[in-house]
N, C-alpha and C positions, 0 to 999 in steps of 0.2 A: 820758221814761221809756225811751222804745228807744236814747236813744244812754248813757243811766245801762246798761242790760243788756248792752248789748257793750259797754261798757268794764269791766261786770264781769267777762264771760266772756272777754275776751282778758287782762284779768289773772289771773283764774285757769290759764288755757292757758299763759300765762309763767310763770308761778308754779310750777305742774308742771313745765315743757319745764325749768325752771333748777335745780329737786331730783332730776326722773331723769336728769339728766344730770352730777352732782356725785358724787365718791366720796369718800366719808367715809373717809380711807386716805393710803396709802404707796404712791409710785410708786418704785420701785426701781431704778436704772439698773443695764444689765449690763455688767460687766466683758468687755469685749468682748476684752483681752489673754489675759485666762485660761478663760475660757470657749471650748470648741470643737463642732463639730457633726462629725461623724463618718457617713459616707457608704458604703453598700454597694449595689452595684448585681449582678444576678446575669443569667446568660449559660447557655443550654444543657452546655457547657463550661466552666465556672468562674462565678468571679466576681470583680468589683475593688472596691478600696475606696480611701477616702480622707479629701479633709478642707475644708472651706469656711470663709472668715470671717463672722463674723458685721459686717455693718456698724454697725448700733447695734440697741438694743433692750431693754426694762423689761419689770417685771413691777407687779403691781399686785394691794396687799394691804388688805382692812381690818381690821385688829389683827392677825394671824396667817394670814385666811383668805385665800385665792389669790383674787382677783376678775378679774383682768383679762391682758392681757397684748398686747405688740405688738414685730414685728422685723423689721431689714431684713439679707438675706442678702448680702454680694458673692458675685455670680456671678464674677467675672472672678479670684477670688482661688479657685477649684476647681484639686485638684490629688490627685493618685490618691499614692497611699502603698505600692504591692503591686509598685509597679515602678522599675526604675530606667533609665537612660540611654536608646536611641531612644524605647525600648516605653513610658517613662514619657509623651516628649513628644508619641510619636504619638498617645495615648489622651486625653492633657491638652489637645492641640489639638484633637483630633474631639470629643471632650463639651466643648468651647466653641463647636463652628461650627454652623453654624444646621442639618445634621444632627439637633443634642441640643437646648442651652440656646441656641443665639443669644447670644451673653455680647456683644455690639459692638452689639448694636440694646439685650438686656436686657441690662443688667450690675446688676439688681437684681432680686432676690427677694424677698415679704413675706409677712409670716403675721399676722393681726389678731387678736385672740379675740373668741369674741361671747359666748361661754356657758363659763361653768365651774360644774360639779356636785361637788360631795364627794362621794367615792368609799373613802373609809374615811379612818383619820388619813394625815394627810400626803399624801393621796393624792385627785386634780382629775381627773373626764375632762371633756377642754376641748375644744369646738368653735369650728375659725376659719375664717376665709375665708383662702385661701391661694392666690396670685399667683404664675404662673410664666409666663414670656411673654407677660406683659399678658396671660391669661388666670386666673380667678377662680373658686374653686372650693370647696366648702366641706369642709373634713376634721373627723376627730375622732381624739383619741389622748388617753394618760394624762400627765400630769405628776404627780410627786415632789416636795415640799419638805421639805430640810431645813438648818434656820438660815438661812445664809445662801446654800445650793446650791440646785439645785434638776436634774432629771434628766427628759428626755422622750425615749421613743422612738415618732417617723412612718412608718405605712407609704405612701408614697406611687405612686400611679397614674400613671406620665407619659405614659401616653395621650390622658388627660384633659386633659392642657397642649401637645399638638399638640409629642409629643417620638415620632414616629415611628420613626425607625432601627429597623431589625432588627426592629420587632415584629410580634407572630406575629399581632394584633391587625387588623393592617392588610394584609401580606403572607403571603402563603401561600407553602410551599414550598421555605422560610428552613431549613428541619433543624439542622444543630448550631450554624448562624449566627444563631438565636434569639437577642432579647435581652426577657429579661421583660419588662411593662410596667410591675412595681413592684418599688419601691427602698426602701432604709431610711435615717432619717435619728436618731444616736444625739447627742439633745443634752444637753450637761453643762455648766450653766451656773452662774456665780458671780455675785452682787450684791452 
């Protein structure tokens, strides 16, 4: 009788564990050629922007609805767009060195989703865990679908990722050499 009831109860615990973890859906891969992420960082004195690759990453639909999603970012492919010749390369090498992102220890970025909610048609606010320096954090922002696009914009905290430089967060006394601690990340994706 007792070895009949755990082997009932472990096949029901299998039984579950292999239906909540199945999606009934469409995994989407993204066109990672035409899809781009769009970057603005802002500064006491201005601000720069620019542009990163996406290394791979899907989305995940059941008939239409937005259920899921995952991505990996090249760090190593960051490059500012606001400037040209030394200014572009001085700026492009310091938001790579362990200063900013560490891009030669991390040369990868990720974003998981864990939760998406409808939030009117067409429109997901998605909570993920999001990775920057081997550090794991959890965000929330809107995503957009439509057809085959789909549009999110992040505000992100790079505090929280032990991205120090200039901020006002951690140094005092910084004045116009502030640099926020959040940034924006505009992404426009194709599948």
């Amino acid at each position: 009788m007792k070895k009949t009831l755990i082997a009932a109860v472990f096949s029901l615990l299998m039984g579950g564990y292999s239906f909540a973890n199945t999606i009934d859906g469409d995994k989407k891969e993204v066109k990672t050629s035409s899809s781009t992420l769009t970057w603005k960082g802002y500064k006491v004195t201005g601000s720069h922007t620019g542009t990163i690759g996406i290394q791979s990453g899907h989305l995940e639909f059941d008939g239409e609805k937005l259920v899921g999603g995952e991505f990996v970012v090249n760090m190593t492919s960051l490059v500012a767009t606001d400037l040209t010749g030394g200014g572009k390369t001085k700026l492009e090498g310091h938001l790579k060195s362990d200063d900013f992102f560490g891009v030669e220890k991390f040369p990868t970025a990720k974003l998981v989703f864990t939760g998406v909610k409808s939030a009117g048609k067409n429109a997901y606010e998605v909570t993920g865990d999001l990775t920057i320096k081997g550090i794991t954090k959890a965000v929330t922002f809107e995503v957009a679908v439509f057809g085959s696009k789909a549009t999110a914009d992040l505000t992100i905290d790079r505090s929280q990722f032990d991205v120090r430089y200039g901020s006002g967060s951690f140094f005092d006394n910084l004045g116009d050499k502030t640099i926020y601690d959040d940034f924006k990340i505009v992404a426009d994706l194709e599948f």
